[in-house]
N, C-alpha and C positions, 0 to 999 in steps of 0.2 A: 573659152578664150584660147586663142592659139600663140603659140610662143614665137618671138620675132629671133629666138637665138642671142637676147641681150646679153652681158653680165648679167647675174642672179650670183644675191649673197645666200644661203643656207645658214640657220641659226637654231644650232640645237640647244634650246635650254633647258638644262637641264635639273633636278633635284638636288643633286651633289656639284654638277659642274655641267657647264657651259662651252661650245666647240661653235668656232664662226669659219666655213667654207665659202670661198668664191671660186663661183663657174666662168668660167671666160667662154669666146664666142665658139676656141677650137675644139670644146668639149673638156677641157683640161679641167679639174675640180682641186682647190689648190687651200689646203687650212691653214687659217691663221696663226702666227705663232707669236707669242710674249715673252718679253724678254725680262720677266719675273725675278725679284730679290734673289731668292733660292735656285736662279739659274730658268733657261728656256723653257717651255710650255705649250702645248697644244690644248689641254686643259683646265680651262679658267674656271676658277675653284667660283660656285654662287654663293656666294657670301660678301655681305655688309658692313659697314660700320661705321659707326657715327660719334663723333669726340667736339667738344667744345675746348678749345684753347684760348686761352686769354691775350690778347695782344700789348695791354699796358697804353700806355701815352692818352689812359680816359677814351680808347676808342672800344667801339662794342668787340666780342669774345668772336672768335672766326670759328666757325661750323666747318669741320673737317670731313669729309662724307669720301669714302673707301670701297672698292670691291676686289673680290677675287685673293690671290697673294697678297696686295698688299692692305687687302681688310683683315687679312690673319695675321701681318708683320704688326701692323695698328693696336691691334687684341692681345698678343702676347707681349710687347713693351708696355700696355698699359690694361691692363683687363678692369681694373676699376672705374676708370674713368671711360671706358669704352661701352659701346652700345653694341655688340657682336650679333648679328642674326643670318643665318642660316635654313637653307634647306625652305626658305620661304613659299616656294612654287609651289607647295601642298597645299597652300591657303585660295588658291588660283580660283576654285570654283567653287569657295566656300560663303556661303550668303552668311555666314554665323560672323565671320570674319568682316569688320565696316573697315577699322583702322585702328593704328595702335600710335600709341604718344611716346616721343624719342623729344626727348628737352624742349618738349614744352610744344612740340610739334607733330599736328598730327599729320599720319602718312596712311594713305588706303595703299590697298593692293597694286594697284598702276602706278603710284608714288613709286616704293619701292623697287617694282622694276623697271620703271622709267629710269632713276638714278644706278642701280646696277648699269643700268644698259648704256648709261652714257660715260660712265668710269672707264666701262669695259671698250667702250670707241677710243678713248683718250689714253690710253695702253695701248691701243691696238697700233698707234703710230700712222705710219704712212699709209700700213695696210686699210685702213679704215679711213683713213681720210678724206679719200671721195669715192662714198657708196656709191652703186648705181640705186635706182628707185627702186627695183624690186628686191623684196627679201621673199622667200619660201621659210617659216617657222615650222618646226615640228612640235608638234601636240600630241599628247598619250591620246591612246582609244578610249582609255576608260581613264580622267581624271580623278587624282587622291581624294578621300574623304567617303564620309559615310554615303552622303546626299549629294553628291556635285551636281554644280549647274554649269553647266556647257554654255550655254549662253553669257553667263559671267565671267565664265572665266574667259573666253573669247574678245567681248568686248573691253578688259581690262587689257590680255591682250596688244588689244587694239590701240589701245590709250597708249599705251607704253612705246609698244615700237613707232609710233606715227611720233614723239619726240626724236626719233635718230632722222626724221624726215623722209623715212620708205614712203613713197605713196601708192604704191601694189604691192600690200600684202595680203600674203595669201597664206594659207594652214595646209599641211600634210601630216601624215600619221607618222611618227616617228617611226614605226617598225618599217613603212613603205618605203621612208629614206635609206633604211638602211640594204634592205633591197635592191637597193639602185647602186648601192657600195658596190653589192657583191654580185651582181648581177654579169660586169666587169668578168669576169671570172670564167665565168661557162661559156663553155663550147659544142653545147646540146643544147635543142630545147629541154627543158626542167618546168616541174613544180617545183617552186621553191618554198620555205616556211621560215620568217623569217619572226627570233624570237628576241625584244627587247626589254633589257630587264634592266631598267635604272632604280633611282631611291626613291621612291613614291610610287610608281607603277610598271608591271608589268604586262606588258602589250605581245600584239601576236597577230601577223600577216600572211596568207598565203597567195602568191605573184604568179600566172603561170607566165613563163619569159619561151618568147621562139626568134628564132633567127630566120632573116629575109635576106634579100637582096638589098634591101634599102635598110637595113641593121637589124639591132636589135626589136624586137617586138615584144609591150607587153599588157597585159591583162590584170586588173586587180580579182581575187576570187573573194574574199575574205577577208573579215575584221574582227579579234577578240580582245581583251584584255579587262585586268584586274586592279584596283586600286591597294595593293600590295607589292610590297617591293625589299630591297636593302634595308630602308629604314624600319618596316617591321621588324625584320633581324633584328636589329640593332637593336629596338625597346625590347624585344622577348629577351637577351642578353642581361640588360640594365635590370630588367625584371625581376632578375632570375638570380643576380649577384651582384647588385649595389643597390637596389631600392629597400632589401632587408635591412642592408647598414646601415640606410638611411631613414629608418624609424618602418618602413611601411610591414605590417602586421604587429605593431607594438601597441600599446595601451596608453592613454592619458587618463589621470586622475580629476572625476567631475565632483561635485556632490552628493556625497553618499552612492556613488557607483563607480564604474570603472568600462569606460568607452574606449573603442578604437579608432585611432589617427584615421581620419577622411582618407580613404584611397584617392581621392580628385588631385590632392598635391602629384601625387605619384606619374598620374596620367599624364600629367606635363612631359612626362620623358620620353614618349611616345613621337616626339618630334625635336629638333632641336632647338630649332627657332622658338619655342615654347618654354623653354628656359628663362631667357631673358623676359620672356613676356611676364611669366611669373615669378621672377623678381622684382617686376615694377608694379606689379600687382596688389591688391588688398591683401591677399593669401597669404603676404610676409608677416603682417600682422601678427595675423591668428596662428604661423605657425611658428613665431617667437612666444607666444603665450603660450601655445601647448608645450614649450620646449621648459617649462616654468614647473611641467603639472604632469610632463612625463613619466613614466617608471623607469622607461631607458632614455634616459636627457640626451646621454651621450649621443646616441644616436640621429637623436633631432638634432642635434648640434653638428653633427656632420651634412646635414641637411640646408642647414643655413650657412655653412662655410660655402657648401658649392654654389647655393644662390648668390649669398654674395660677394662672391670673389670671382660669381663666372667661370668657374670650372668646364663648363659645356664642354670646351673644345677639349682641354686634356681628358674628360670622358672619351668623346667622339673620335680620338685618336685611338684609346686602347680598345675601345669597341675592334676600331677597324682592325687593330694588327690581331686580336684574338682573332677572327673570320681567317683574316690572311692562312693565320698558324693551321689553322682546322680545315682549312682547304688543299693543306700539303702534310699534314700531320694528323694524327690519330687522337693526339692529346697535346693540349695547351694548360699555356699560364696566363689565367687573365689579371692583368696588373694594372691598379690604375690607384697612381701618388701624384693627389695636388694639393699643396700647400700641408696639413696639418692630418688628411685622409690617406689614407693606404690601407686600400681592398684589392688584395690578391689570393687567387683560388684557381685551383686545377679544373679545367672543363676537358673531357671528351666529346669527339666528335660525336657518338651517339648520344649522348647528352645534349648537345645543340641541337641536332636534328628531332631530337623529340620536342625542344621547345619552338621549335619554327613547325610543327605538323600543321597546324589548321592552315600558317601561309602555305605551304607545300601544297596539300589539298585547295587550296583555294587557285593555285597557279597550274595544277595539273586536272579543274575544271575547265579552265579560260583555255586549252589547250584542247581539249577534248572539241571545247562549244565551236574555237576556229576551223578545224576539223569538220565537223559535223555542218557546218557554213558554208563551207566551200563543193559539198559532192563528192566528197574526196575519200578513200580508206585511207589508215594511216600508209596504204605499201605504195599508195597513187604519189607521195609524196619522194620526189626524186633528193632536193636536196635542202637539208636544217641548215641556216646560221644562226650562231649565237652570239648577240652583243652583252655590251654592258658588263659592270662589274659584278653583279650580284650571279652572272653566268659562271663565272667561276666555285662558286659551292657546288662543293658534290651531288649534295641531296637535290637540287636543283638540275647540274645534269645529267642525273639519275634518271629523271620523269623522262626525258627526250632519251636517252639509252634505250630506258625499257620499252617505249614503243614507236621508236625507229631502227635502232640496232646504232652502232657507235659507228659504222662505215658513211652511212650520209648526214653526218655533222660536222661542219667547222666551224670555225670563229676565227678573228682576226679583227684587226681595226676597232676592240673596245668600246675607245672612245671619240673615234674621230668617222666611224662607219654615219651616223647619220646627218650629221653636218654635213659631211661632201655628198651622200646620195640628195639630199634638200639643194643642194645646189644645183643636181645636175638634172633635178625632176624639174628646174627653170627653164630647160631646153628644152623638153618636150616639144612636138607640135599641138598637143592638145590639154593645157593646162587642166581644165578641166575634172579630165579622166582622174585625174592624180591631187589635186589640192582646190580648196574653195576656198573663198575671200569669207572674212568676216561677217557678210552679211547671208554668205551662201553657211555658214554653219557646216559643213557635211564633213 
């Protein structure tokens, strides 16, 4: 398909957050910004929320449905009566995952990002107010989950963004977009390798970019990536120092024996959006009855206060700033007080980094495999970008030190690098080469 030069919107969605770029026709790539509770934004937080309010006058209850800022303002003035879901895009190409019931209604995977995505238009103001038809989505290489289906998650997808009315959409790898950020930049032909590390996955491109007469030139070589990311930090974290407070390795008293609390409760924290899920779950049940039969009640009793007061997000807050502290510090305080709970403990950075090994190793294969993909030694590689948040850990940009050297690595542009590269891969003259439609899968 060749590109006519239209407007192209760019739409990085993402795990933690959400960045919408438009390409105009003079090349210019221009992000959207929100004029969010808590002040301006380039970063629209993916998160939901769902509240029922009563209106009175015998007329039915109004369905309040939230994304981004102002589904966290929603959450934190009412956490009880709120439905708060998060980080849901791990579910994307999960066949386990049908739908989940939010008062009384159910929502598959398209539901929910159909409704983010139309929040997220109606904040977006003027900017968003008349799309052009084409959108560029960026998609991980390797989608989260044990078993992803690509296919599924594509046409879900599909469903979702054809309610904002795109009628050309098309998919690129999100590291490719970022790519095209930074490509911007050079002044030599380069290999470039371009390393995207969001909260569900870490991906991995290598671009060769040359310079012509007629512009830039470029080349896809390569494609890696990992369904690991930030969010495993995050549960190896929760794992390691609130899921003990919170009963997991303790005892319940059965007949005539002495059994261990189900690790299953536990595993729910391994995502966030999983939270809520199992608060509305059977599970509450059975784990107010063990909290009956306990040896440490206490414990299960902190367990049930986070389910049910929703705790998540004040978790997910102190997860974050422990990371922060141990990416500029040696040694942290991880502290986390909500409501009636307070779990605080000293971590060291070698501490963390030992409990993040297997994701390490699992992210310093998918590096290797892109490598090994492309023809390439690691010294044929002229120059690394690093996006994403989860770039920022040491241990993380350790792996790319050790086997590039620190001189051909930047970063820049976090979180706004592959939204404006998805925009400006809409200009191309050969769409093609760089993104496929839904039905093209590639």
């Amino acid at each position: 398909m060749t590109s006519t030069h239209a407007p192209t919107v760019g739409i990085d969605f993402g795990t933690t957050n959400t960045v919408v770029a438009i390409a105009g026709p003079q090349g210019e790539a221009l992000v959207l910004r929100f004029d969010a509770p808590g002040g301006e934004v380039t970063a629209f937080r993916s998160t939901l929320s769902f509240q029922i309010r009563e209106t009175g006058d015998d007329q039915p209850p109004e369905r309040i449905v939230e994304a981004g800022p102002w589904a966290i303002d929603a959450y934190v003035e009412d956490p009880q009566d709120t439905r708060f879901i998060q980080s849901f895009k791990t579910f994307a190409a999960s066949a386990a995952f049908t739908d989940t019931l939010i008062d009384n209604r159910r929502y598959r995977f398209e539901d929910l990002l159909g409704a983010f995505l139309l929040r997220l238009r109606a904040h977006g103001g003027s900017g968003m107010a008349d799309l052009p038809l084409r959108v560029i989505v960026g998609r991980p290489v390797t989608f989260a989950g044990t078993s992803p289906d690509e296919s599924l998650a594509l046409d879900r997808y599909e469903a979702a963004f054809s309610r904002l009315g795109f009628s050309d959409i098309r998919y690129a790898y999100e590291p490719i977009g970022a790519a095209f950020f930074f490509a911007r930049t050079l002044e030599v032909d380069a290999n470039v390798l371009v390393a995207d590390f969001g909260g569900g996955t870490s991906d991995f491109s290598i671009v060769r970019f040359e310079r012509s007469p007629a512009g830039l030139r470029s080349t896809p070589l390569a494609q890696s990536g990992v369904g690991v990311a930030g969010d495993a930090f995050d549960y190896r974290i929760i794992d390691q120092l609130v899921s003990p407070e919170l009963g997991k390795g303790s005892q319940f008293r059965a007949p005539g024996k002495i059994l261990p609390i189900p690790q299953r409760y536990y595993a729910a924290f391994a995502r966030w959006d999983q939270l809520a899920l199992l608060r509305a779950s059977r599970d509450m049940r059975d784990i107010r009855a063990l909290a009956r039969t306990a040896t440490e009640p206490e414990k299960l009793a902190r367990l049930i206060e986070v389910l049910d007061d929703n705790h998540g997000y004040a978790l997910y807050q102190s997860v974050s700033a422990l990371k922060m502290a141990l990416s500029h510090r040696e040694d942290a305080t991880f502290s986390f007080v909500a409501g009636s709970v307070r779990i605080e403990k000293p971590v060291s950075r070698q501490q963390f980094e030992g409990w993040i090994a297997p994701e390490l190793a699992a992210i310093e294969d998918a590096l290797a495999q892109v490598i090994d993909r492309s023809g390439l030694e690691p010294g044929g590689i002229d120059r690394v970008f690093l996006t994403g948040g989860t770039s920022f850990v040491p241990a993380v940009r350790d792996i790319f030190h050790r086997t590039f050297g620190r001189d051909r690595i930047e970063t820049g542009g976090e979180f706004e690098s592959i939204a404006s590269g998805l925009a400006l891969i809409g200009r191309e003259p050969d769409l093609d080469v760089w993104s496929r439609t839904g039905r093209g899968r590639g």
